[in-house]
N, C-alpha and C positions, 0 to 999 in steps of 0.2 A: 216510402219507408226509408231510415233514416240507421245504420251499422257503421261499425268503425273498421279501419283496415290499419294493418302494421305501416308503422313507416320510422325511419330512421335514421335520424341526423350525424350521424357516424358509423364508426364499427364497432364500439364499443359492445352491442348485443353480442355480435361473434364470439365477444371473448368471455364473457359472462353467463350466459348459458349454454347448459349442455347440449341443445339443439335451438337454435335461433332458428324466430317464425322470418318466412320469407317478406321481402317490403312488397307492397301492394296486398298481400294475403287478408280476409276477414278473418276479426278476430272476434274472440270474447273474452269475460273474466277468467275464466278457466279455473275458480278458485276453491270446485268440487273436489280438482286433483290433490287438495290441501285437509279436504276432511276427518282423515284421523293421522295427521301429523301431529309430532309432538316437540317440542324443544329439540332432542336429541337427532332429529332429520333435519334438522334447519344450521349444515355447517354447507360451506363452499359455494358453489353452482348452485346446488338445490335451495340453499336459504336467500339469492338471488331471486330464483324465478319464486319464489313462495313473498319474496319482499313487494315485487312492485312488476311482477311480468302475470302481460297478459297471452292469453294462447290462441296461438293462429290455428284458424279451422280448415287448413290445408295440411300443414306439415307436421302441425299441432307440437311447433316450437312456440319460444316465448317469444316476447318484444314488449321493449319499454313503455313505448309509446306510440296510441294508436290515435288516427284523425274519424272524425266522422264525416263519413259520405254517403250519396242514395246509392240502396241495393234495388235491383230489380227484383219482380214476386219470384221468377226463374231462377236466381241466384239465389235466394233466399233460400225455397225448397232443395235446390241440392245440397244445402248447407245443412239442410235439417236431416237428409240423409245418411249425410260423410259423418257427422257428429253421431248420431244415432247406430251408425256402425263403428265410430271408435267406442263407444259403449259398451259398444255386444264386442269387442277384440280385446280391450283391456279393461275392462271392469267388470266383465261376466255378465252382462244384459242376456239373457235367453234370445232374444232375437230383435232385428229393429223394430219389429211391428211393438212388443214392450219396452223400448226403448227412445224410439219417434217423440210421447208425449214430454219427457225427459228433454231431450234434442231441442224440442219446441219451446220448453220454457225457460232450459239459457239463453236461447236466440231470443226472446221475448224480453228478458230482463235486459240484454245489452240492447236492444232497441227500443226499449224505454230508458236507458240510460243517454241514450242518443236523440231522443225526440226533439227533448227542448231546446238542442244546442244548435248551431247554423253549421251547414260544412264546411269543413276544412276545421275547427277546433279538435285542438290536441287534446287525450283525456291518459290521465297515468291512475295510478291504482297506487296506493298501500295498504297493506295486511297485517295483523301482526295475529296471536295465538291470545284468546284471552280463554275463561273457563269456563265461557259458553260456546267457545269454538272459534274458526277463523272471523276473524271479525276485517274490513274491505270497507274502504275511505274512497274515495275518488274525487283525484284534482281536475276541473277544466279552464282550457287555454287558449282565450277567443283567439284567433287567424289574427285579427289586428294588432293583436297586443303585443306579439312581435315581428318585427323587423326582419326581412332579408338578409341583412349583415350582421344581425347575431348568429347567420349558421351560413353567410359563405364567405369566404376568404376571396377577397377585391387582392388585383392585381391588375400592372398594364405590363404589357410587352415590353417594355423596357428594363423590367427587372430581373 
């Protein structure tokens, strides 16, 4: 099975979210946290992570842009736990055991977001508010298509 994990070609997340997800962390869309947002929540930080941040299911900070890699069945299920207890801690779930089926089927839609793609492609997210509710586009970014040297900085010893 086939999940995305944060990763991060600078620091720029640090400074744009109010809690930056950790690099290597799985993530998801996270874009239930946006359900009864309204225009008037959408200034600063916050209209950052509601623009184009997805949310790590570790720290459950955001990050711009996550890669797709295999998760193990092991990895998976603790993920369906830790999510189903951030449920029940900030959203008022009565317990994981009513919050589990929840848990299951974000993790289920970001790994059918992830099926068809090969690993290592990057995927980013935009959101915007329409008057059906948050409305979530997703860009993906075959491993090929870029280069090494659009994100590292070549030097020799001599300079």
């Amino acid at each position: 099975m086939l999940l995305a994990r944060a990763i991060h070609f600078d620091e720029s997340d640090r400074n744009v979210f109010h809690r930056p997800a950790r690099t290597g962390e799985w993530a998801i869309s996270g874009g239930f946290e946006f359900s009864n947002w309204s225009e008037v929540d959408l200034t600063g930080k916050a209209r950052q992570a509601f623009a184009n941040g997805w949310l790590g299911v570790e720290t459950f900070g955001r990050v711009t842009f996550v890669a797709v890699t295999r998760i193990e069945p092991a990895e998976y299920e603790m993920l369906v736990e830790r999510l189903a207890q951030h449920f029940v801690d900030v959203y008022g779930a009565p317990d994981i055991a009513t919050a589990r089926p929840t848990a299951i089927e974000e993790l289920a839609q970001m790994a059918d977001l992830c099926a068809d793609h090969a690993p290592n492609t990057v995927l980013t997210v935009i959101r915007e508010l329409t008057d059906a509710g948050v409305r979530e586009q997703f860009r993906f970014i075959a491993a090929n298509e870029a280069g090494l040297d659009q994100f590292a900085i070549h030097a020799t010893l001599d300079e």
